[in-house]
Residue, then its C-alpha position, 0 to 999 in steps of 0.5 A: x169510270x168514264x172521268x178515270x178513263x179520260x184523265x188517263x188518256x189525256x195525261x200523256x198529251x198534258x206531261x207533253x205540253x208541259x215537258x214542252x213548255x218547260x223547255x220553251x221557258x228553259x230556252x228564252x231564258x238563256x238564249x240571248x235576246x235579239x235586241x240585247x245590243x240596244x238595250x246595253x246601249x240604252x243603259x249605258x246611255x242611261x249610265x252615262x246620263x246618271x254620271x253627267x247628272x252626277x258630276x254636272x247638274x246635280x252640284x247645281x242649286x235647285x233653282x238652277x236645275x228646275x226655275x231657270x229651264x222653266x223660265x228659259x221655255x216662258x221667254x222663248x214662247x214669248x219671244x217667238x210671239x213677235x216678227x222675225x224682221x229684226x232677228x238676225x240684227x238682235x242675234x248679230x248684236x248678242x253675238x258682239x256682246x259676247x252672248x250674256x247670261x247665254x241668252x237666245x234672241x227668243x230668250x232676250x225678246x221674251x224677257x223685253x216683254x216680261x220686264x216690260x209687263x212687270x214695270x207697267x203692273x208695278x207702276x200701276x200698283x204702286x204709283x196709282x193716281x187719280x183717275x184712270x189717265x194716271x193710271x195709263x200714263x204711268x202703265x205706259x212710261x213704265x213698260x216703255x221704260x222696262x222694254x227699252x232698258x233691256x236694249x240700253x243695256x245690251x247696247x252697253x255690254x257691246x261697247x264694252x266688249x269692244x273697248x276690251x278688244x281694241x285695248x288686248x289687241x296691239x299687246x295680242x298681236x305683239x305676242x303672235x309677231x313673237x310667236x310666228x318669228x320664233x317658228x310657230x304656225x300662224x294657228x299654233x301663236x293664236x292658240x298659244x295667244x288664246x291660252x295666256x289671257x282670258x279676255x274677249x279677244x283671247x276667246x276669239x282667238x280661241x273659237x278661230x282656231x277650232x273652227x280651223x280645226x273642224x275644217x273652216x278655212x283660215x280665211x272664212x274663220x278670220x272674217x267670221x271673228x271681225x264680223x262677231x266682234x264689229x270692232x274696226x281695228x280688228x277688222x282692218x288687221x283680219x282684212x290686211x291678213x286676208x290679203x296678204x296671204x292671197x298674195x303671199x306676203x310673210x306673215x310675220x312682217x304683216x304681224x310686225x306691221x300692224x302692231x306697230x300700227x296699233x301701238x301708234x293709234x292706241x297712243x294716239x288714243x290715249x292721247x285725244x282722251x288726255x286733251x278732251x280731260x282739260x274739257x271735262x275738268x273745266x266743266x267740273x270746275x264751273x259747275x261743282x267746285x268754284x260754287x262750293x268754294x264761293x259758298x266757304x268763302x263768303x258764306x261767313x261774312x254773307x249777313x254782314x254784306x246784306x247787312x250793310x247793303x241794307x243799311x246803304x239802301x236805307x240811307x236817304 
């Protein structure tokens, strides 16, 4: 009797907390969360990452997506184990070379050290020797060998970025004296320079004007250009432009200038290359061709010539 007159009385107070519950759950559900705005932000950064993975990395190898990042984190780790002296002259040096393979400077120090590591193991196992000195001897040829030709070849690809340069650059700037002396702005016959060829210079050209577009001033984007690219003609041409427009001297005469200029040293060039070939040819010439021809010639009547010398030489 007393459990009956319990649940009676307590009925009431659980029909309300439930009622009340209810209508909690009602509510949450249908009134908009205070964080929806980041939320929706969130997917549709989750979205918008999904599409690039899509449309970018995911038409990319699985080497690509998955070993080159890994790689990338081992040749930064190792690359940051060393001084940071020579840093800025290794970044100014992969700058010029037009920045190969996008490596870093960690990323090319990092790989120094591994090729380096790899030629010494691969010497000592394949190699071998006699003794442990052999083996030393050969380990260290091999890593001197490995962490030099890294920077042999970095060196190479800066001076080919420099030749293609110094070669594109009097046809450039016959372009951009065409451009300006038809009505376009100094930026526009850069751009329209940049866009008609695809070389080192055109990219230059290209990376000046959207620094000019972003803000740089022309001047400080024009000597950023010949600082990365260290090629002397360039140079002079960027600091002749500079000084022309500090004293405000047409553009075009200064481009009609220095393209004659250029014209005339690269003919000049082309010129000194033609005179040093005779040098080179004759060098061919004695070394390579002359004991060939001595070797056709003679080689047939060689056993009759020590045949008879012999004979000579036996006669009392």
């Amino acid at each position: 009797m007393l459990l009956d007159l319990l649940d009676a009385s307590w009925a009431p107070f659980l029909s309300a907390m439930l009622t009340a519950g209810a209508v909690i759950a009602i509510w949450f559900a249908l009134a908009p969360a205070k964080s929806s705005k980041a939320v929706a932000s969130r997917l549709q950064g989750y979205v918008d990452r999904s599409e690039l993975l899509d449309a970018g990395d995911m038409e990319r190898s699985l080497s690509s997506r998955a070993f080159m990042p890994l790689v990338h984190k081992v040749l930064t780790f190792l690359g940051g184990l060393l001084p940071q002296k020579d840093m800025a002259e290794l970044s100014q040096n992969l700058t010029r070379a037009g920045d190969p393979g996008g490596l870093t400077v960690l990323d090319f120090v990092g790989l120094r050290i591994i090729l380096a590591a790899s030629a010494a193991a691969a010497a000592i196992f394949l190699l071998g020797g006699s003794n442990m000195f052999d083996y030393v001897r050969n380990g260290l040829i091999a890593m001197l060998a490995g962490f030099m030709l890294p920077k042999l070849w970095l060196n190479q690809q800066i001076k080919k970025r420099k030749i293609e340069i110094s070669r594109a650059l009097p046809d450039a700037l016959d372009m951009l004296t065409i451009g300006v002396e038809a009505g376009l702005a100094f930026e526009s016959a850069l751009l329209r320079v940049g866009d008609q060829w695809n070389n080192a210079l055109s990219q230059e050209f290209r990376r000046v004007v959207s620094e000019m577009r972003i803000g740089v001033a022309r001047n400080e984007a024009l000597r950023r250009m010949a600082d990365r690219t260290g090629v002397e003609d360039l140079c002079t041409f960027v600091a002749v432009l500079i000084q022309s427009n500090t004293l405000g001297v047409s553009i075009s005469q200064v481009l009609h200038t220095q393209a004659d200029q250029m014209r005339l040293k690269r003919r000049q060039h082309a010129e000194e290359m033609a005179h040093a070939a005779t040098v080179k040819i004759v060098v061919v010439l004695v070394f390579f061709i002359l004991p060939s021809l001595f070797i056709v010639v003679l080689g047939p009547a060689a056993p009759r010539i020590v045949s008879l010398l012999s004979n000579v030489s036996g006669v009392p």
